[in-house]
N, C-alpha and C positions, 0 to 999 in steps of 0.2 A: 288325270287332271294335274296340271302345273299350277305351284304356285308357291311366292315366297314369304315365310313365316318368321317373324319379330317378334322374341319377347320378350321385354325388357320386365323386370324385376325388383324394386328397391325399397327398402327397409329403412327409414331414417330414425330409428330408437329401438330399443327393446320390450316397449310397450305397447306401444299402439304403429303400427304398421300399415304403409302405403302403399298398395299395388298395381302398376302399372301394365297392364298388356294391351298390346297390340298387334293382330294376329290378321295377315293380309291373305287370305286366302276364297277370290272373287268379292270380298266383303269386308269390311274394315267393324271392328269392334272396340270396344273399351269398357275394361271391367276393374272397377274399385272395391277394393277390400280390404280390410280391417285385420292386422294377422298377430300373431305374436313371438313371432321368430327374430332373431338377429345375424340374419346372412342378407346376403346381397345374389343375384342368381343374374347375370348376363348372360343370352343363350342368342348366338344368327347362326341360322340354320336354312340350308336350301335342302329341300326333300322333295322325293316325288309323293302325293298326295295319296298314290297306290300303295302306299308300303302301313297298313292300315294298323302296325305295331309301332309304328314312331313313338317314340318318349321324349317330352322335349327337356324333363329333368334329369336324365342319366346324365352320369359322370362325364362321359363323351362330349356332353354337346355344353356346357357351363361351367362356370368359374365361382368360385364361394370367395367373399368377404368380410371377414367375422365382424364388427360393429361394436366397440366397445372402450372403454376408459383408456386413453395413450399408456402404454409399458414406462413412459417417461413421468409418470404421477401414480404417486402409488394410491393401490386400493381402498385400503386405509389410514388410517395417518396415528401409528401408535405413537410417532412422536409428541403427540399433544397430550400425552399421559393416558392414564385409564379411562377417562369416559370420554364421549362425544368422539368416538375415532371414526365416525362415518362421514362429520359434518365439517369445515372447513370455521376457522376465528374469524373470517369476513361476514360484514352485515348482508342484512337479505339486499340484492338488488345488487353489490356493489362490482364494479368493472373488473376487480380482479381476477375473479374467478372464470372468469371467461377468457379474458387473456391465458390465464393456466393451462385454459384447455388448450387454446390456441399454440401457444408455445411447446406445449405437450406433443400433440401431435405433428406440428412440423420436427421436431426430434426424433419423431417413429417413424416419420415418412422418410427424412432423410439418414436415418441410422447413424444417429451419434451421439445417441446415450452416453455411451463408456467414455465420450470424449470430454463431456459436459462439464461444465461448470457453471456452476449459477451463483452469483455473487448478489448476498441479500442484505441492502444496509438498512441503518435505523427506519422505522415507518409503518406502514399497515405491512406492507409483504415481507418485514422481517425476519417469519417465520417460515419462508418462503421453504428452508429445508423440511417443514413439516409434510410437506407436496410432491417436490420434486424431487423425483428417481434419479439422482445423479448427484455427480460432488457439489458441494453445497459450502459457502466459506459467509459467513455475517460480519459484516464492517462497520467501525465507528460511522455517525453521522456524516456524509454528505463524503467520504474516503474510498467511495464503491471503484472509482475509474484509478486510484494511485495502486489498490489493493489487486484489482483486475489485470494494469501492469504488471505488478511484479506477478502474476500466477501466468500472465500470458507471456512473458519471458525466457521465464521459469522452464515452463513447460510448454513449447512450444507447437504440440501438437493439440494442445487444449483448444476444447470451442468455448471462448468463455462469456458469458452472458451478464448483463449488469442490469438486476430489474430497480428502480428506482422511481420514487414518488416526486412530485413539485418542488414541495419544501428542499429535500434531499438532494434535489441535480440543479435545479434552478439558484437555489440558496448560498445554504450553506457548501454547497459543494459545487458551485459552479466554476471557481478557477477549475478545480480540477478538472472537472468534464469538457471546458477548454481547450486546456492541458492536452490530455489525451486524446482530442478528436484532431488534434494539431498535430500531435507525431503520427496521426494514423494505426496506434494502436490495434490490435488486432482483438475486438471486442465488437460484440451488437449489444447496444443498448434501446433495454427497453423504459423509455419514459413514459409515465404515467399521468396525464393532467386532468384533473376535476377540479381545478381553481379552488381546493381549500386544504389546509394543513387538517387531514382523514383521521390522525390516530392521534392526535392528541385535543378534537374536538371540537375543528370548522371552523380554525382560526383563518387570516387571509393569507393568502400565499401567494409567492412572485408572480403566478399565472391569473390570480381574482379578475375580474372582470370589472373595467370601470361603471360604478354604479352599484356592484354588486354586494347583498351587504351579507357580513361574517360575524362570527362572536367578537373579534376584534376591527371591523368597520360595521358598525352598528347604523349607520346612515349612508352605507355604500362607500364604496373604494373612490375614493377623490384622488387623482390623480396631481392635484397642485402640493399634497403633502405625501404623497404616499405613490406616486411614480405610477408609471402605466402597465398593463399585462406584460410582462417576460416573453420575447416568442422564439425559442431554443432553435425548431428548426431553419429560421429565418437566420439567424444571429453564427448557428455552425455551419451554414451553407457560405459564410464567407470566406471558410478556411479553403484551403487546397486539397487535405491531406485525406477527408472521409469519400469512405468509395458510395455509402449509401445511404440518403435521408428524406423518408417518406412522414407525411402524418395521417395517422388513419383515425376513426370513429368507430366508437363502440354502440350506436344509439339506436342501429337496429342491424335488420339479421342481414339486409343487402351489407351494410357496409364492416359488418362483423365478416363477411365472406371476404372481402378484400381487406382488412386488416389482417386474416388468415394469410393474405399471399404476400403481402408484406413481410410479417412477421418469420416467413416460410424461405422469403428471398435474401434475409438478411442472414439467416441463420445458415443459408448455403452459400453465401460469401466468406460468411467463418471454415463452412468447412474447405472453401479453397483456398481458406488463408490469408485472401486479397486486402483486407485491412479492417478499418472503422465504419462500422453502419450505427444508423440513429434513429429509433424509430418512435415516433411521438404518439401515444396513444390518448385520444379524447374521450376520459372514461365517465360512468355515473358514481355520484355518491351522493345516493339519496336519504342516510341518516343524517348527513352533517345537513345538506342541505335540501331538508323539508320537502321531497319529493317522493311522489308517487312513481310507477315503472310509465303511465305516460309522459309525468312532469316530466320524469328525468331525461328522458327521450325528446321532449320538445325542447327542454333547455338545452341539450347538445345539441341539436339539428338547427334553434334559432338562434342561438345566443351564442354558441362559444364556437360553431363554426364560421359563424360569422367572423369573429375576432380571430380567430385560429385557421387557415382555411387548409382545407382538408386537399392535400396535392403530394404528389413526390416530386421534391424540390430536385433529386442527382440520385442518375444512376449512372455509375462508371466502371459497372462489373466486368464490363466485355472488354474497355482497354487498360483495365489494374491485370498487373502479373502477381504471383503469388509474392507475397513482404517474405524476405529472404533475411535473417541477422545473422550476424554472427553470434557461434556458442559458447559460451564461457566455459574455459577450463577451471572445474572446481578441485580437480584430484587433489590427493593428499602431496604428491611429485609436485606440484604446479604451487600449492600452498607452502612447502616447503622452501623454495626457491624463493618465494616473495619475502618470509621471512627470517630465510637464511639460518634454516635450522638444520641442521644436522644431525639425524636419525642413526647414521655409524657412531658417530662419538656422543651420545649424550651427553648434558649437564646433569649431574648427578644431583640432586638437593640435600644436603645434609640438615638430619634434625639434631639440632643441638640447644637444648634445655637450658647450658649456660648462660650461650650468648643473648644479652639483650635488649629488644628493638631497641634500633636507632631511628628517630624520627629528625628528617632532614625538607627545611623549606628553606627553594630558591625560588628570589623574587628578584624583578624588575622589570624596564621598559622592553616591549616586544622587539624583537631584533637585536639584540645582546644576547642572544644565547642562551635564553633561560632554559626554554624544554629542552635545547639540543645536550646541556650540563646533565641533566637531571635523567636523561636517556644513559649518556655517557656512564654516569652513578651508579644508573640502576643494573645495566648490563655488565657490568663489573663487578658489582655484587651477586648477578645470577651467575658468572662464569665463575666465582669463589665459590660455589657452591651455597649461596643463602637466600634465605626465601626473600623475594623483592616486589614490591609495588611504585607505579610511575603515575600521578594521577594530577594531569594538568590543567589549570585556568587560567583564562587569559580575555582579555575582551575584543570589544570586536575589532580596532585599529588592525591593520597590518602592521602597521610599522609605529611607535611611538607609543602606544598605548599601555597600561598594566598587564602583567603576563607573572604569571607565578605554577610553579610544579611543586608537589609533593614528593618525596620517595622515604619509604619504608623499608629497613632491612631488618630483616630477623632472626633468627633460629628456626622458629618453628610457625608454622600456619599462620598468616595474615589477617584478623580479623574486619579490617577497614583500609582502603589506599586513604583515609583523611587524615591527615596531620591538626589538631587543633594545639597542640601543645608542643615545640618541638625541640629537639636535644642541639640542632645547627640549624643556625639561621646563616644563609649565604645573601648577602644583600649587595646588586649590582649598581644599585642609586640611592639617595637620600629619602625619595619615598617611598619605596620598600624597606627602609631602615628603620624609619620613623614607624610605619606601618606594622610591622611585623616582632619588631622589639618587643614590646608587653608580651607576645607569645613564647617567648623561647621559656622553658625550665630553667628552675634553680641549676648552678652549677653548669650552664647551658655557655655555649661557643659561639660568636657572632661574628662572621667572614665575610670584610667590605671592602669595595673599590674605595681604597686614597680616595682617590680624587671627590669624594664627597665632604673630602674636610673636615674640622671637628667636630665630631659628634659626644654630646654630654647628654649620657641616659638622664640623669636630672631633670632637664627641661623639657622632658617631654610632657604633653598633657594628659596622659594618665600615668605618671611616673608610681604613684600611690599602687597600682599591682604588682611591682616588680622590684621595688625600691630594697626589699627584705632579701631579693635573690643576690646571689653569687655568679654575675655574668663576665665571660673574658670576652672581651672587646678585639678584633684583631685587625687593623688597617692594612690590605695589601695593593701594593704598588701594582696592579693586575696590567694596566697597562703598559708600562714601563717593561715592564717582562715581556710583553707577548710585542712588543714594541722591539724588543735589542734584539729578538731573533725572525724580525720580518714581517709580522702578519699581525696587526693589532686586534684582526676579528677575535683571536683565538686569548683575547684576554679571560673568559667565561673559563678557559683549560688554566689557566695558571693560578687562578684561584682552585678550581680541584685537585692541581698539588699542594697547595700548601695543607688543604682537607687530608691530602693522602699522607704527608709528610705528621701530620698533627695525631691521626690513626682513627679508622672506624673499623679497623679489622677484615680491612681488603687488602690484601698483596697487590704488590706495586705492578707484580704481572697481569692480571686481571685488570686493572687500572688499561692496563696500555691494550690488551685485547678489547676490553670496551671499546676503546678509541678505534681500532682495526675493523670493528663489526660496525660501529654508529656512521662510519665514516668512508664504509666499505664503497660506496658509490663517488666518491671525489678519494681516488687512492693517492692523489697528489698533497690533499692536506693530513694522511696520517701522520708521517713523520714532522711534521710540523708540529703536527698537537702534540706527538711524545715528546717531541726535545719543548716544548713550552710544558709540558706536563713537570717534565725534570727542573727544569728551572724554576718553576714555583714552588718544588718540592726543594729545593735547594733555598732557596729566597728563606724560607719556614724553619729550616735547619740552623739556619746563619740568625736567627732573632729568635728561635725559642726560649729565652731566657727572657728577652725583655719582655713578653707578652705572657707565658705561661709560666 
């Protein structure tokens, strides 16, 4: 007797068990049973019906399936301290946990645990490393997609995941998710929406539902004060640059099935690298808002997919090519170079107990030279061999605006780049004169452009700090100097010699290698600046009497 035999096998839990056969042999049967196993048993088989030892479970003729928790979420979660390491910090009912799994198992299925990254910012799933089995990074509020950058960069073989809530991506962080969905970052984001701010207690949130009412819209979301639902995937399907952006539902088990294949296809765009997927999840949160697992389920199915409608907006997986960048060279060779240090000859630092700090502020209008001065200083005092600090302010102008540096010279260890109190005041203008005056120390040095004209400590309005000090005033012709020998930018340098000519305990050779190194990139204005360096060191020479 011929005949051919099916039998299908399936296990959907480890508890209570489904079994399906169907066994075509002149007769069709069907037998249900209740089992307790966790395998899966697929067997087709064609037999002759005479071979009266057929087995249709040997090894031979089926395939086993083990059924069990994703490798991608651990067992238990000792993360969350010593107790409750079985149970999960989400409320009964609530969407996340399901998502969990969901994202759990697409990482098993397509193997790339080890690649993972799951980026968990502020919100209910913060603890998100308490879960998943893989690299795990926690971000400021609403910083999930700047942070995911730079890891996706970084590391460019990473799969890196951004699970994030309403508040968090709709909100406060929505430049940034923007942002990133616009360079086509190489990230799936998973969005979370139950229309209410979940972890800090059903406040309303960009996604609310007009009408719908929160601890903070107590009469429902009125949209003439309070704007309309947020709808993210609508809003990022205008951009160009994302390859994938579906919105699924959580509100029952058909469409938890295709949120599974969502969830499944975004995450095997990462692993081919093709770019930015977005995946919008319409989940329950039945403690914030006063539902049951029916309510909950009717409110997603009537209410919020209505307003949200449940579609995949773009899929452009089949004509994106792998996002290709370029890799930054971080070597220590590559670093070197940039800052033009030199590992054969080091700068030696000398600790010397005698010498002691000199606190040095230059100040004036941006574009005068102030940081380029104050580089020049400081790099000349680290080529003397002393400990040096450069620490500069300046506002926001390009051009015209306040701009002032610090530098510190020492002997021995640095405690602070701040100057509040300083031994040389270099002042390029009248208000950095006026400005910074009161600060200098007793017995303290003040180095100024002429051209701001008489200045009388006296009239200043807080004269009353400083009136008791012993300040030497020094007016230099800066421009006139850097004037006679061609280049009047390089007046900021003629004042540095009269500095180097007056003494801070730098050799005049260090002076001029500062200038060789600061200026290493425009080699046409070194010698320019040395011979203006010498000329204001001459200029200092010639009047050291009348001033000092």
């Amino acid at each position: 007797m011929d005949s051919n035999n099916n039998i299908n096998t399936n296990t959907t839990s480890n508890t209570n068990s489904k079994t399906n056969s169907n066994t075509n042999n002149k007769s069709n049967s069907n037998v249900n049973s209740n089992t307790n196993n966790n395998t899966v048993r697929n067997t087709n088989s064609n037999t002759n019906s005479n071979n009266s030892n057929n087995n249709y479970f040997d090894n031979d003729f089926y395939e086993t399936k083990v059924i069990k928790k994703p490798d991608s979420l651990y067992d238990e979660f000792s993360r969350k301290g010593e107790s409750f390491t079985k149970v999960t910090h989400y409320c009964a009912g609530c969407g996340h946990g399901i998502l969990h799994k969901l994202i759990g198992e697409a990482m098993d299925e397509l193997k790339i645990q080890e690649r993972a990254v799951m980026i968990s910012p502020v919100g209910c799933a913060v603890f998100g490393y308490y879960y998943f089995n893989c690299g795990n990074v926690q971000t400021a509020h609403g910083r999930a997609p700047a942070v995911g950058t730079g890891i996706s960069r970084a590391e460019d073989n990473a799969i890196v995941m951004s699970y994030q809530g309403d508040g968090d991506l709709a909100s406060i962080g929505l430049n940034e998710t923007i942002q990133a969905a616009n360079r086509g970052e190489k990230l799936a984001v998973f969005f979370v929406n139950n229309t209410v701010y979940g972890m800090t207690g059903g406040q309303m949130a960009p996604t609310t539902l007009i009408g719908e009412i929160t601890v903070t819209s107590q009469s429902g979301r009125d949209p003439n004060f309070t704007g309309f639902p947020m709808h993210m995937c609508e809003l990022l399907d205008n951009l160009k640059a994302p390859v994938f952006i579906e919105r699924v539902s959580l509100a029952d088990v058909k469409s938890i099935r295709k949120a599974k294949i969502a969830v499944k296809k975004a995450l095997r765009i990462q692993k081919e690298g093709k770019g930015y997927c977005f995946i919008e999840i319409l989940s329950p949160c039945p403690t914030n808002l006063r539902q049951d697992a029916e309510g909950a389920e009717k409110f997603i199915k009537e209410q919020m997919e209505k307003e949200f409608p449940v579609k995949r907006f773009r899929d452009l997986s089949k004509e994106r090519e792998k996002v290709e960048r370029g890799s930054s060279d971080f070597s220590i060779e590559s670093l070197d170079s940039i800052f033009n240090i030199d590992r054969e000859n080091p700068i030696e630092t000398k600790i010397d107990p005698e010498f002691k700090p000199v606190n040095i502020k230059i100040a004036g209008f941006g574009g005068q030279g102030v940081l380029s001065a104050g580089l020049t200083l400081a790099q000349a005092a680290c080529n003397d061999g002393k400990n040096v600090s450069w620490y500069p302010s300046y506002g926001p102008e390009q051009r015209g605006g306040t701009s002032n540096c610090s530098v510190v010279i020492s002997g021995d260890v640095i405690g602070s780049p701040v100057v509040d109190k300083c031994d040389v005041l270099i002042a390029l203008n009248r208000l950095a004169l006026e400005k910074f005056t009161p600060y200098i120390k007793d017995k303290g040095i003040i180095l100024y452009d002429s051209r701001v004209g008489d200045f009388e400590i006296d009239k200043l309005d807080n004269f009353e700090v400083i009136k008791d000090k012993k300040i030497k005033l020094i007016p230099v012709p800066a421009l006139d100097i850097a004037n006679s020998l061609g280049n009047s930018k390089a007046f900021n340098t003629a004042i540095l010699g009269t500095l180097m000519e007056i003494g801070t305990i730098i050799s005049e050779d260090a002076y001029k290698e500062g200038i060789r190194e600061i200026f290493s990139s425009k080699p046409k204005l070194i010698q320019l600046n040395i011979d203006v360096l010498e000329a204001g060191a001459k200029w200092m020479r010639e009047h050291l009497d009348d001033y000092l």
